[in-house]
C-alpha positions as CSV (number, residue, x, y, z in Angstrom):
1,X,0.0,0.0,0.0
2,X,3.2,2.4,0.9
3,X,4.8,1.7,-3.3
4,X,0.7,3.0,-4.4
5,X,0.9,5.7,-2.5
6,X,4.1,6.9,-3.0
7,X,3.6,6.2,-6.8
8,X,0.1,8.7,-6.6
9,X,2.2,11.1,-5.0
10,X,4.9,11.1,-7.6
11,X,2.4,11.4,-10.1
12,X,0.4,14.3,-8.7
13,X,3.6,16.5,-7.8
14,X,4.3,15.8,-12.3
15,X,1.2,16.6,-12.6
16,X,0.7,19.5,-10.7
17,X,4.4,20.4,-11.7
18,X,5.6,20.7,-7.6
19,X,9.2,21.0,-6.8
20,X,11.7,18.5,-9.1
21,X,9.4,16.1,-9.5
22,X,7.6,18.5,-11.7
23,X,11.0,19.3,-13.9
24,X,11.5,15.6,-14.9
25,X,9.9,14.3,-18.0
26,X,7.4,11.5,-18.7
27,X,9.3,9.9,-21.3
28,X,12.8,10.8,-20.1
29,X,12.0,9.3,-16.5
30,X,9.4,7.4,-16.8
31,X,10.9,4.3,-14.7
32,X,10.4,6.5,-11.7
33,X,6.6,7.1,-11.9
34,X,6.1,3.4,-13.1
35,X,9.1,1.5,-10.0
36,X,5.9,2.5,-6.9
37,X,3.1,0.5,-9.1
38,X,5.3,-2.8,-10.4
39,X,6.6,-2.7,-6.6
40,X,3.3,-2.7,-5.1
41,X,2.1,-5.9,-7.9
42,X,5.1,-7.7,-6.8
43,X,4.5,-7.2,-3.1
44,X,1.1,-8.2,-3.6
45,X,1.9,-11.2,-5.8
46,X,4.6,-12.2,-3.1
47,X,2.3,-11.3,0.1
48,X,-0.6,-13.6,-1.5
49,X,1.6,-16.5,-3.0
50,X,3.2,-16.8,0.8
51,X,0.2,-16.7,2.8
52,X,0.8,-13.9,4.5
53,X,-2.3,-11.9,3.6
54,X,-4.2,-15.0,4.7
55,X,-2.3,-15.3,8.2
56,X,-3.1,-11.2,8.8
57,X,-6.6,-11.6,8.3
58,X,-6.6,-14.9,10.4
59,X,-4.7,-12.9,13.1
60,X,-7.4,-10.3,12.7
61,X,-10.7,-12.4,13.0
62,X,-9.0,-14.4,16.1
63,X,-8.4,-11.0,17.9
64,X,-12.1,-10.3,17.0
65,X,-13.6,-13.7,18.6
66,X,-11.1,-12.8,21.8
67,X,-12.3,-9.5,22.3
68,X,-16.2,-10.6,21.4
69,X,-15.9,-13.3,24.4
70,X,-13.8,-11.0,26.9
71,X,-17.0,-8.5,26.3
72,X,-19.3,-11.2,26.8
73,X,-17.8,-12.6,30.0
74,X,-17.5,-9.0,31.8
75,X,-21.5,-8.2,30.7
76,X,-22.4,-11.4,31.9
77,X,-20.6,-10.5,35.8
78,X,-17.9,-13.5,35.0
79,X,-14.9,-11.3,34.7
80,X,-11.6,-12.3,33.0
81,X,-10.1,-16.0,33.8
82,X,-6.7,-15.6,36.4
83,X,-4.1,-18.0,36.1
């Protein structure tokens, strides 16, 4: 998500024709507004071929249940579990 935002930024501060980015030119340079975008499809490809978009969102929804139960227990007067 950090290589598509930085690649929108690089391309609104061309656009917009802000500071050096705005001096360089689309032809010239353009492997500096396309490096953010094919570095955020290979981080994608690589996070999804690994699993580890599947284990964050696992990690997530286990976090969920905990906190769901912990708020059920302390409405229901049973408090948290000591050991």
């Amino acid at each position: 998500m950090y290589f598509l935002g930085a690649g929108v930024i690089l391309l609104l501060l061309k656009y917009l024709e802000i500071g050096p980015v705005g001096q360089w030119d689309w032809v010239k340079d353009w492997y500096w507004f396309a490096a953010p975008f094919v570095l955020a499809v290979v981080w994608w490809a690589w996070a999804d071929a690994s699993g580890y978009t599947k284990k964050k969102a696992m990690d997530k929804m286990d976090q969920r249940k905990k906190d769901r139960l912990t708020k059920n227990r302390e409405a229901l007067g049973l408090g948290t579990k000591r050991k």
